[in-house]
C-alpha positions as CSV (number, residue, x, y, z in Angstrom):
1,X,-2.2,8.5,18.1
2,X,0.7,7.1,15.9
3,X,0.6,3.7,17.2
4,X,-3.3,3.9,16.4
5,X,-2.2,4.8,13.2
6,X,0.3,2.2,12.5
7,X,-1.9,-0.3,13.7
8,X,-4.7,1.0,11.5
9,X,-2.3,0.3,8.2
10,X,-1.3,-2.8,9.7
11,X,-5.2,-3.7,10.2
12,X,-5.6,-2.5,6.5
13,X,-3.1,-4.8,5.0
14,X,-4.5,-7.7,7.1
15,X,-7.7,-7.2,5.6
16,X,-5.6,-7.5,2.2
17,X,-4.8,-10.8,3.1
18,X,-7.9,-11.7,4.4
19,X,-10.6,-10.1,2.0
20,X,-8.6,-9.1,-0.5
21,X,-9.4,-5.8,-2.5
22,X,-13.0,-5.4,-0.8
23,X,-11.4,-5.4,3.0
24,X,-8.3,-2.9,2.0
25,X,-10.4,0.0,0.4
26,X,-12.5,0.0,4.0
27,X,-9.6,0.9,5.2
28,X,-9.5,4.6,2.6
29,X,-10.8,7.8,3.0
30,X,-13.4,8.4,0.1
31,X,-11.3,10.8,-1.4
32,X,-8.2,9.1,-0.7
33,X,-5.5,9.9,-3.5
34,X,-2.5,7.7,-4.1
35,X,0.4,8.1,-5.9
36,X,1.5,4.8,-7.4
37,X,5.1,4.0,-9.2
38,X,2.9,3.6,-12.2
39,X,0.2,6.3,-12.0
40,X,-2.2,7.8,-9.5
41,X,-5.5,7.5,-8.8
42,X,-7.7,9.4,-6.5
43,X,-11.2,8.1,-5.0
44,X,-12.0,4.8,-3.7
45,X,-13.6,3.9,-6.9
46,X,-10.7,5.1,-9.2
47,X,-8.4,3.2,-6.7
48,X,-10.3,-0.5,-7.0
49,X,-10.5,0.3,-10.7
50,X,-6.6,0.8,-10.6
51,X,-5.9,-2.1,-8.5
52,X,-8.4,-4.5,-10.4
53,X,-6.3,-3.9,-13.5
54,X,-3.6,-4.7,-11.9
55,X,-4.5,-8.1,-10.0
56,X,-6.1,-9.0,-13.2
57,X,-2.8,-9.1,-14.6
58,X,-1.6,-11.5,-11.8
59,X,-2.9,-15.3,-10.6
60,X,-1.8,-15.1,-7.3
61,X,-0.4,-11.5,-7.0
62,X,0.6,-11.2,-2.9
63,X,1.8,-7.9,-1.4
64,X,3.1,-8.8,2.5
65,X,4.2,-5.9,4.8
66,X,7.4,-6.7,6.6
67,X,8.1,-3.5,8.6
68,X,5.6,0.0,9.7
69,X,7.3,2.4,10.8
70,X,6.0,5.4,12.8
71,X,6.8,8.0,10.5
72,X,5.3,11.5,13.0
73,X,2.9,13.5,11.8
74,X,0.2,10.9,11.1
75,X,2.3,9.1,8.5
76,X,3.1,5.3,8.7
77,X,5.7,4.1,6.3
78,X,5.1,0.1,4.7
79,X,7.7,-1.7,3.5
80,X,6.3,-4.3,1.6
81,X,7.7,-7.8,-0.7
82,X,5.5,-8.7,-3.8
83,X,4.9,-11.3,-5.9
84,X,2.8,-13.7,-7.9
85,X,2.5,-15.3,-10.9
86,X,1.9,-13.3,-14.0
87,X,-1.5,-14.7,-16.0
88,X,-0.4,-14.2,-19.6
89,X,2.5,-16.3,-19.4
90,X,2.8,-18.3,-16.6
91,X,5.7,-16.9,-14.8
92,X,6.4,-16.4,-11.3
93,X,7.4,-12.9,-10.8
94,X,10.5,-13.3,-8.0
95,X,10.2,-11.2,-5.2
96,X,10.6,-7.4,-5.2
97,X,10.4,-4.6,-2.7
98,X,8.4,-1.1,-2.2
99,X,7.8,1.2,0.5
100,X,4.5,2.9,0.7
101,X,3.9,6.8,2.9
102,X,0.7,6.9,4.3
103,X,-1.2,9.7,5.9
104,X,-3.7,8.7,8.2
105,X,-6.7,11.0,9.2
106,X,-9.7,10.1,11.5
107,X,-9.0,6.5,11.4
108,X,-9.1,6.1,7.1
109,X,-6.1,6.3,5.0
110,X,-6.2,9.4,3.3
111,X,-3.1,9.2,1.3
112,X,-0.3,6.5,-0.5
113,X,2.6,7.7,-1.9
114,X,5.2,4.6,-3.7
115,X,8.4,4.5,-3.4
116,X,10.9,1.9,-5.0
117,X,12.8,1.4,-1.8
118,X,12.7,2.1,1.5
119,X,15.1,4.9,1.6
120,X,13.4,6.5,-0.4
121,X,10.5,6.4,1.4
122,X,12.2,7.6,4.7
123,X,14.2,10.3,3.0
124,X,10.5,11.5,1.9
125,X,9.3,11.2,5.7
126,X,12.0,13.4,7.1
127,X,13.2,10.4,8.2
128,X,16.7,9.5,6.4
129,X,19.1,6.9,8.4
């Protein structure tokens, strides 16, 4: 089941890419609830309302995964590189770093939980190098 599970969030963040906001919350349990850096949100209609705001913000806002990790217990770490261009003034916001915990149940994502690096995120797994 955990390679299911880490392709599923690898699936989900494809769909990012692909279809944008739309294709990643068909990848959430209806009652998903994620814990941003900046807030938390719970539903999948609180979380495109949380993530609308944000990519509003942004032309051009990109989130690429670039390493899942099989965290046990139907968890799948992301580490992911953002950026994009902020609207209001024009500048390109350089590259930065997260890591994201997710639980996966019954093929949906049923929780996110942010972390600002990916030691952080381990160390939360049970998973510290």
């Amino acid at each position: 089941m955990s390679q299911e599970n880490v392709e599923l969030v690898q699936a989900a963040w494809a769909a990012w890419e692909r279809d944008g906001l739309a294709g990643f919350t068909e990848y959430w349990a209806d009652d998903i609830d994620w814990r941003a850096i900046g807030g938390r949100w719970r539903g999948k209609d609180a979380g495109r309302a949380y993530l609308q705001e944000l990519l509003g913000s942004f032309d051009e806002l990109r989130a690429e995964p670039i390493e899942l990790i099989d965290a046990g217990d139907q968890r799948v770490i992301t580490v992911l590189r953002y950026s994009g261009r902020e609207k209001r003034t024009g500048i390109e916001v350089p590259p930065e770093y997260f890591a994201v915990v997710n639980e996966v149940r019954n093929g949906k994502i049923v929780t996110g939980r942010e972390y600002a690096t990916r030691e952080e995120a381990l160390e939360a797994a049970g998973l510290s190098e």
